[in-house]
C-alpha positions as CSV (number, residue, x, y, z in Angstrom):
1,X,-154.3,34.6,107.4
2,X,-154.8,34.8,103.7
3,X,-153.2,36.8,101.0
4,X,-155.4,37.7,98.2
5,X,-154.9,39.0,94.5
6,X,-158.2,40.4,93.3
7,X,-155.9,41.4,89.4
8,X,-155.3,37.6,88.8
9,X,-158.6,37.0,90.5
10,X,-156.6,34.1,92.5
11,X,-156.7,33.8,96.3
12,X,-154.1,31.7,97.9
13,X,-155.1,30.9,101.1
14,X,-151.4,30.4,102.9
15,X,-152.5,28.1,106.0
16,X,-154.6,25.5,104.1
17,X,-153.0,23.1,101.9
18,X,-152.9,23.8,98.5
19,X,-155.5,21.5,97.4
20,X,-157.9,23.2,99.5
21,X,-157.8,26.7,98.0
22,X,-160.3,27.8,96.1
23,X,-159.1,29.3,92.7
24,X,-155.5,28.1,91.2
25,X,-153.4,30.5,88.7
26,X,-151.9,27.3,87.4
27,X,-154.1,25.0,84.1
28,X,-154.0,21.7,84.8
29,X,-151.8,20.1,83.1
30,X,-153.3,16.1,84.1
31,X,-156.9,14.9,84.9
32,X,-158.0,13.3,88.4
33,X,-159.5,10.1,88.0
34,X,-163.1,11.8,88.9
35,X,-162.2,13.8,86.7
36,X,-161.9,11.3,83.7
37,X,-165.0,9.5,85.3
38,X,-167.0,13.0,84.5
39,X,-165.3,13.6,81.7
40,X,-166.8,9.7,80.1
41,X,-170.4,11.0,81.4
42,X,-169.9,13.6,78.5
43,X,-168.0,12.4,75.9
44,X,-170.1,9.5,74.2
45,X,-167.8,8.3,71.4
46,X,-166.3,4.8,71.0
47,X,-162.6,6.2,71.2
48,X,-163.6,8.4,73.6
49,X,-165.2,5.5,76.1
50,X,-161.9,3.5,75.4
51,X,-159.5,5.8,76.2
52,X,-161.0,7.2,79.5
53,X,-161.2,3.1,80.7
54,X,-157.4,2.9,79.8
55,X,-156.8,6.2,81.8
56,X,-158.7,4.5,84.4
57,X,-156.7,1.2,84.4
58,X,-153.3,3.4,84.2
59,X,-154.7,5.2,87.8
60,X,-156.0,1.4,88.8
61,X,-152.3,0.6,88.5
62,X,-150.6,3.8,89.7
63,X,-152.4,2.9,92.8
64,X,-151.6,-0.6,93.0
65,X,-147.6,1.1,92.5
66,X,-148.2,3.7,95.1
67,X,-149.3,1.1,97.5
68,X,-146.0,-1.2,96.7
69,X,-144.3,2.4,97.6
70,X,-145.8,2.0,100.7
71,X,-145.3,-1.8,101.7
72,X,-141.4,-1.0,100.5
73,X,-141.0,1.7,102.5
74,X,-142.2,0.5,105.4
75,X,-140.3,-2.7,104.9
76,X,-137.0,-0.7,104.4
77,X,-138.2,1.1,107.7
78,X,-138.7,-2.0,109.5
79,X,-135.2,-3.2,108.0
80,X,-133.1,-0.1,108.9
81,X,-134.8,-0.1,112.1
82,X,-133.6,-3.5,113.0
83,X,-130.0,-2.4,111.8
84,X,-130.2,0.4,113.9
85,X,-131.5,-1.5,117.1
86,X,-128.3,-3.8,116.3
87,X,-126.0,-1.2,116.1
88,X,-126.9,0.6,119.1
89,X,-126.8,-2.9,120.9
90,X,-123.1,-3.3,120.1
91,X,-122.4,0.2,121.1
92,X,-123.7,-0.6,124.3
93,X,-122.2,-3.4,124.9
94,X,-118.8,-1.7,123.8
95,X,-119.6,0.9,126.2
96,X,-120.1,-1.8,129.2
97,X,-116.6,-3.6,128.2
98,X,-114.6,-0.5,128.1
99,X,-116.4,0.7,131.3
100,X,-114.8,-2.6,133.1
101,X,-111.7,-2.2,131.8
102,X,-111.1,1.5,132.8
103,X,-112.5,0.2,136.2
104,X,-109.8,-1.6,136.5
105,X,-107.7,0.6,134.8
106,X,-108.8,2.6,137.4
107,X,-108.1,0.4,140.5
108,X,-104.7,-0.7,139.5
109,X,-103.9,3.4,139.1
110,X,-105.6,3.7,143.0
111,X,-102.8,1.0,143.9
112,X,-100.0,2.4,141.9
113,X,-100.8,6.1,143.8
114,X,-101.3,4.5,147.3
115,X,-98.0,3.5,146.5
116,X,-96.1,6.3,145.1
117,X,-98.2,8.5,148.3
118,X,-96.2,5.7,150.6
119,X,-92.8,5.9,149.0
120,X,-93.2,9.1,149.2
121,X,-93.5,9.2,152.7
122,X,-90.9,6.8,153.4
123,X,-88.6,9.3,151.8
124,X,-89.6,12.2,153.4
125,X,-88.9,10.5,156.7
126,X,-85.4,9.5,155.7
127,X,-84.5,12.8,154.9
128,X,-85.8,14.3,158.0
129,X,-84.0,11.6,159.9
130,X,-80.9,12.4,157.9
131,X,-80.8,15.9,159.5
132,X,-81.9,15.0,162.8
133,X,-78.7,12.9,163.0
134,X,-76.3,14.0,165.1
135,X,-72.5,13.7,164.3
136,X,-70.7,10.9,165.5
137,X,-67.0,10.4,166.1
138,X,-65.8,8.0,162.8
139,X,-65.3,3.9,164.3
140,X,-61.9,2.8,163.8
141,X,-58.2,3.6,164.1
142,X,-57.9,7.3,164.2
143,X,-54.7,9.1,163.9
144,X,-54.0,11.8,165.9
145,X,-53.5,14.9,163.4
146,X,-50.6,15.9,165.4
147,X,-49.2,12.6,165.0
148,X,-49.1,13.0,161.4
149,X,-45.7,13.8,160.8
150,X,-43.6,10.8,162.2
Protein backbone atom coordinates (compact mmCIF):
# COMPACT_ATOMS: atom_id res chain seq x y z
CA UNK A 1 0.00 0.00 0.00
CA UNK A 2 1.28 3.41 -0.71
CA UNK A 3 0.90 6.69 0.92
CA UNK A 4 0.93 9.58 -1.32
CA UNK A 5 1.45 13.51 -0.96
CA UNK A 6 0.10 15.15 -4.03
CA UNK A 7 1.26 19.17 -1.98
CA UNK A 8 5.02 17.97 -2.08
CA UNK A 9 4.27 16.25 -5.21
CA UNK A 10 6.35 13.13 -3.58
CA UNK A 11 4.96 9.59 -3.43
CA UNK A 12 6.58 7.32 -1.01
CA UNK A 13 5.78 4.03 -1.90
CA UNK A 14 6.16 2.21 1.84
CA UNK A 15 6.70 -1.57 0.60
CA UNK A 16 9.39 -0.93 -2.01
CA UNK A 17 12.74 -0.01 -0.96
CA UNK A 18 13.63 3.38 -1.00
CA UNK A 19 15.67 3.31 -4.03
CA UNK A 20 12.86 2.13 -6.00
CA UNK A 21 10.41 5.02 -5.41
CA UNK A 22 9.79 7.21 -7.92
CA UNK A 23 10.03 10.93 -6.73
CA UNK A 24 12.42 11.74 -3.48
CA UNK A 25 11.71 15.07 -1.31
CA UNK A 26 15.33 14.94 -0.39
CA UNK A 27 18.37 16.86 -3.22
CA UNK A 28 21.03 14.78 -3.57
CA UNK A 29 23.64 15.67 -1.83
CA UNK A 30 26.49 13.03 -3.78
CA UNK A 31 26.53 11.83 -7.52
CA UNK A 32 26.34 7.94 -8.55
CA UNK A 33 29.07 6.83 -10.55
CA UNK A 34 26.56 6.79 -13.71
CA UNK A 35 25.85 9.65 -12.74
CA UNK A 36 29.42 11.26 -13.03
CA UNK A 37 29.72 9.01 -16.29
CA UNK A 38 26.58 11.22 -17.70
CA UNK A 39 27.58 14.03 -16.24
CA UNK A 40 31.43 13.79 -18.38
CA UNK A 41 29.13 13.17 -21.66
CA UNK A 42 28.07 16.88 -20.96
CA UNK A 43 30.60 18.77 -19.52
CA UNK A 44 33.53 18.98 -22.23
CA UNK A 45 36.22 21.03 -20.36
CA UNK A 46 39.74 19.93 -19.45
CA UNK A 47 39.05 20.35 -15.62
CA UNK A 48 35.93 19.15 -15.98
CA UNK A 49 37.16 15.58 -17.80
CA UNK A 50 39.81 15.37 -14.93
CA UNK A 51 37.83 15.67 -12.13
CA UNK A 52 34.98 13.29 -13.18
CA UNK A 53 38.08 10.49 -13.91
CA UNK A 54 39.30 11.15 -10.24
CA UNK A 55 35.63 10.77 -8.99
CA UNK A 56 35.70 7.69 -10.97
CA UNK A 57 38.96 6.35 -9.45
CA UNK A 58 37.73 7.49 -5.78
CA UNK A 59 34.33 4.98 -6.56
CA UNK A 60 37.02 2.43 -8.33
CA UNK A 61 38.58 2.38 -4.87
CA UNK A 62 35.56 2.72 -2.64
CA UNK A 63 34.70 -0.50 -4.27
CA UNK A 64 37.84 -2.21 -4.04
CA UNK A 65 37.29 -1.00 0.17
CA UNK A 66 33.72 -2.19 0.16
CA UNK A 67 34.83 -5.46 -1.14
CA UNK A 68 37.86 -5.72 1.66
CA UNK A 69 34.49 -4.95 3.97
CA UNK A 70 33.31 -7.96 2.70
CA UNK A 71 36.34 -10.46 2.74
CA UNK A 72 36.81 -9.06 6.60
CA UNK A 73 33.63 -9.70 7.51
CA UNK A 74 33.22 -12.86 6.39
CA UNK A 75 36.62 -13.77 7.79
CA UNK A 76 35.72 -12.45 11.30
CA UNK A 77 32.47 -14.64 10.61
CA UNK A 78 34.41 -17.62 9.85
CA UNK A 79 36.70 -16.76 12.91
CA UNK A 80 33.94 -16.17 15.57
CA UNK A 81 32.33 -19.08 14.12
CA UNK A 82 35.13 -21.38 14.85
CA UNK A 83 35.31 -19.79 18.47
CA UNK A 84 31.87 -20.47 18.94
CA UNK A 85 32.02 -24.22 17.64
CA UNK A 86 34.96 -24.47 20.30
CA UNK A 87 33.16 -23.14 23.00
CA UNK A 88 30.05 -25.09 22.60
CA UNK A 89 32.42 -28.20 22.28
CA UNK A 90 33.79 -27.62 25.84
CA UNK A 91 30.42 -27.03 27.19
CA UNK A 92 29.50 -30.27 25.99
CA UNK A 93 32.10 -31.97 27.11
CA UNK A 94 31.63 -30.22 30.60
CA UNK A 95 28.14 -31.33 30.47
CA UNK A 96 29.21 -35.17 29.80
CA UNK A 97 31.76 -35.02 32.81
CA UNK A 98 29.46 -33.58 35.26
CA UNK A 99 26.72 -35.91 34.01
CA UNK A 100 29.14 -38.95 35.16
CA UNK A 101 29.88 -37.60 38.17
CA UNK A 102 26.25 -36.94 39.39
CA UNK A 103 25.81 -40.59 38.09
CA UNK A 104 27.77 -41.60 40.56
CA UNK A 105 26.88 -39.10 42.78
CA UNK A 106 23.84 -40.58 42.24
CA UNK A 107 24.53 -44.33 42.81
CA UNK A 108 26.54 -43.92 45.93
CA UNK A 109 23.23 -41.74 47.32
CA UNK A 110 20.98 -45.12 46.01
CA UNK A 111 23.52 -47.15 48.48
CA UNK A 112 23.57 -44.66 51.21
CA UNK A 113 19.42 -44.77 51.22
CA UNK A 114 19.20 -48.65 50.77
CA UNK A 115 21.02 -48.36 53.75
CA UNK A 116 19.51 -45.90 56.00
CA UNK A 117 15.77 -47.81 54.53
CA UNK A 118 17.74 -51.08 56.22
CA UNK A 119 18.79 -49.53 59.41
CA UNK A 120 15.77 -48.39 59.58
CA UNK A 121 14.13 -51.46 59.64
CA UNK A 122 16.40 -53.12 61.86
CA UNK A 123 15.34 -50.54 64.39
CA UNK A 124 11.93 -50.77 63.95
CA UNK A 125 12.14 -54.52 64.61
CA UNK A 126 14.12 -53.96 67.84
CA UNK A 127 11.59 -51.79 69.20
CA UNK A 128 8.76 -54.05 68.45
CA UNK A 129 10.65 -56.84 69.87
CA UNK A 130 11.36 -54.72 72.90
CA UNK A 131 7.58 -54.61 73.70
CA UNK A 132 6.78 -58.01 72.72
CA UNK A 133 9.10 -59.04 75.60
CA UNK A 134 7.69 -60.44 78.32
CA UNK A 135 8.96 -59.89 81.88
CA UNK A 136 11.26 -62.14 83.36
CA UNK A 137 12.17 -62.84 86.95
CA UNK A 138 15.89 -60.94 87.50
CA UNK A 139 18.97 -64.06 87.43
CA UNK A 140 20.79 -64.02 90.64
CA UNK A 141 20.56 -63.96 94.38
CA UNK A 142 17.23 -62.41 95.31
CA UNK A 143 16.37 -61.33 98.63
CA UNK A 144 13.24 -61.98 99.96
CA UNK A 145 11.59 -58.40 100.72
CA UNK A 146 10.38 -59.76 103.96
CA UNK A 147 13.79 -60.82 104.69
CA UNK A 148 14.94 -57.41 104.62
CA UNK A 149 15.11 -56.44 108.07
CA UNK A 150 17.55 -59.03 109.70
Amino acid sequence: SGLCHTKKKVCFLTHLLPEMAKYSPALPIAFTQEGIAMLSSVLRSEIAIQVNISIMRAFVVLRQLAGNYIELKTELENQFNASLKEIKDKVERLRQENEERFSDLDNQFSDVDTQFEELYKALTQMLAQKEKEVERRPIGYIQDPSNEDK
